[in-house]
C-alpha positions, 0 to 999 in steps of 0.5 A: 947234100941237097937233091939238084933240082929242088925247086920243083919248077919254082916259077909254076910252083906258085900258081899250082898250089895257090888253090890248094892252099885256100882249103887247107885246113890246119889240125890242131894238136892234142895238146891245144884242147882243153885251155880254157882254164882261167888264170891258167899259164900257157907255157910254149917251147918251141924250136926253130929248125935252121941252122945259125950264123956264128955257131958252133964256132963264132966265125960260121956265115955259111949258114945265112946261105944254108938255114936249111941244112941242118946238121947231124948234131942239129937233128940229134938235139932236136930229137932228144931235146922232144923226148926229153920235154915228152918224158916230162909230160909236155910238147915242143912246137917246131918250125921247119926250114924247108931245104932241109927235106931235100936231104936224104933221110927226114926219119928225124922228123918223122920221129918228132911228129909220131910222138905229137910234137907239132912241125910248122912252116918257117919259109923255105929258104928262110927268107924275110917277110916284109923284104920290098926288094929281092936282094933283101929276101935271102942272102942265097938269092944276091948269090944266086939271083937266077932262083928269083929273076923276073918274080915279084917278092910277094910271089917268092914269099907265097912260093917259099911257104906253099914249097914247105907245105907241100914238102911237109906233106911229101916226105913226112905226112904232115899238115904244116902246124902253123908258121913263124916269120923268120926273124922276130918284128917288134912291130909286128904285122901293123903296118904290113897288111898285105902280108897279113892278107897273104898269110890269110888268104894261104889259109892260116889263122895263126902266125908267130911274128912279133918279137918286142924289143928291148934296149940292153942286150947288145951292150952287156957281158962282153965280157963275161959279166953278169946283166944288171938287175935293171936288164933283166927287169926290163926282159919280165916287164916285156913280157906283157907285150908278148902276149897273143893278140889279133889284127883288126883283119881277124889274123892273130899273132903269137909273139915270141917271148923275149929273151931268144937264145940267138938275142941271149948268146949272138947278140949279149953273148951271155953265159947259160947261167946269165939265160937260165935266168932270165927264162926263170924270171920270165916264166915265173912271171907268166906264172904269177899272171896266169900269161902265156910265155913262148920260149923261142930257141934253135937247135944250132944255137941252144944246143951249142950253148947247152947241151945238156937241156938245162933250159928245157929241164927248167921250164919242165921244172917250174912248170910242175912245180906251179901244179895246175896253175901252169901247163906245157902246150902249143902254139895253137893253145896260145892262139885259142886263148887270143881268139877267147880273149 
């Protein structure tokens, strides 16, 4: 399915956008105006756009050498997954996985920024940020380790991002919406600062990376039971740690805001009811605390898992029920009320 030489001549790549990349300037979204609002709750839905190890069947690993290579089915959740929370008066942030603008037709994506949901960057091949060595970059890269011979892993990085800048520009017209590091921190970017000078220095104000962690997921339902109360205690009591903050370089990070569906349904292998829950429990605390909340979920995962959109409906739901003590917004509302902060 992917074009056979996609790499547009990877090793030179590098060199010839970097100078394009310090005058990129990212737009912002119509939906990160007018957030200002004191005590107002940002809510954020977002998608990563790859595919996912363990589904749609629990014995799928060709997806760690895929993450680009979304599905019929992956795109078509996608897609109705944005009208949906459109038709509901909201917008949902996704994040793109590069490879999947080799396939033939990305009219799907075309379709979702038309209708203003904004598109980041999520990396090319998917690959980890804060890796020191090569094999630890990608599991395409061990399999085919002639993509990356001889570069230094900070290259592949900046060459990872710049290739899905470009290729967002390329095939479907649009500036890359911010990025999100694949694969959560709980430490975020603090110990890390040439990845935080890297990301500056490609132009971006905003990253997402931080994904607090928490005891408890791994060990619970199974086998089908429900998470104690204590369990899901701890997910509302995270919260306040997955609020939007900036490094003292002047980066700023919007954390994801746990549970994740892949935390949820890979690693506790809960129920939906068991993660409607939980997403319940944490909006509403956002709510209460006029917080920001940014509901992390993939289309290869979340759409196995519910396909009928209960979690989006109810977001939507306890969002319009908060009237104007909560909206439906992007990541870059989320940066704002950091930088405003």
């Amino acid at each position: 399915m992917f074009i056979k030489n996609h790499s547009l001549t990877r090793r030179s790549f590098v060199a010839g956008a970097a100078s394009a990349a310090a005058s990129c300037a990212l737009s912002q979204s119509p939906a990160a105006a007018d957030h200002h609002d004191d005590g107002v709750a940002l809510i954020a839905i977002t998608l990563d756009l790859e595919m996912s190890r363990n589904f749609p069947s629990w014995e799928d690993r060709q997806w760690d050498y895929q993450k680009g290579n979304l599905t019929d089915e992956v795109k078509k959740y996608t897609l109705d997954a944005c009208r949906r929370v459109k038709d509901r008066g909201g917008v949902i942030h996704s994040f793109a996985v590069g490879r999947v603008l080799e396939h033939p037709s990305v009219d799907w994506l075309k379709g979702i920024a038309a209708d203003g949901h904004p598109i980041g960057n999520h990396t090319y091949d998917h690959v980890y940020v804060l890796a020191k060595e090569l094999d630890n970059l990608q599991f395409r890269f061990q399999r085919a380790p002639w993509l990356v011979d001889g570069m230094e892993v900070e290259d592949v990085i900046r060459q990872n991002i710049l290739m899905t800048r470009e290729g967002l520009k390329q095939r479907v017209g649009i500036e890359e919406a911010g990025f999100r590091t694949p694969g959560g921190f709980a430490g975020g970017l603090h110990d890390h600062e040439n990845i935080q000078k890297l990301f500056l220095d490609l132009g971006y104000k905003w990253v997402s990376c931080t994904y607090p962690g928490f005891r408890g997921v791994q060990d619970i339902s199974r086998g089908g039971d429900p998470p104690p109360d204590d369990l899901y205690n701890t997910i509302v009591g995270v919260q306040k740690d997955a609020q939007p903050f900036t490094y003292p370089s002047g980066l700023i990070d919007i954390p994801m805001s746990p549970i994740s569906d892949i935390g949820a349904f890979r690693n506790g292998r809960w129920k939906l009811d068991y993660f409607l829950k939980a997403v319940r429990l944490a909006v509403e605390w956002t709510i209460e605390n006029g917080a920001v909340f940014d509901l992390l979920t993939h289309p290869s995962c979340i759409g196995v898992v519910d396909p009928e959109f209960r979690t989006f409906d109810l977001v939507c739901d306890l969002v319009e029920q908060a009237g104007d003590r909560a909206k439906i917004v992007d990541l870059d509302a989320l940066a704002e009320r950091a930088t405003n902060e």
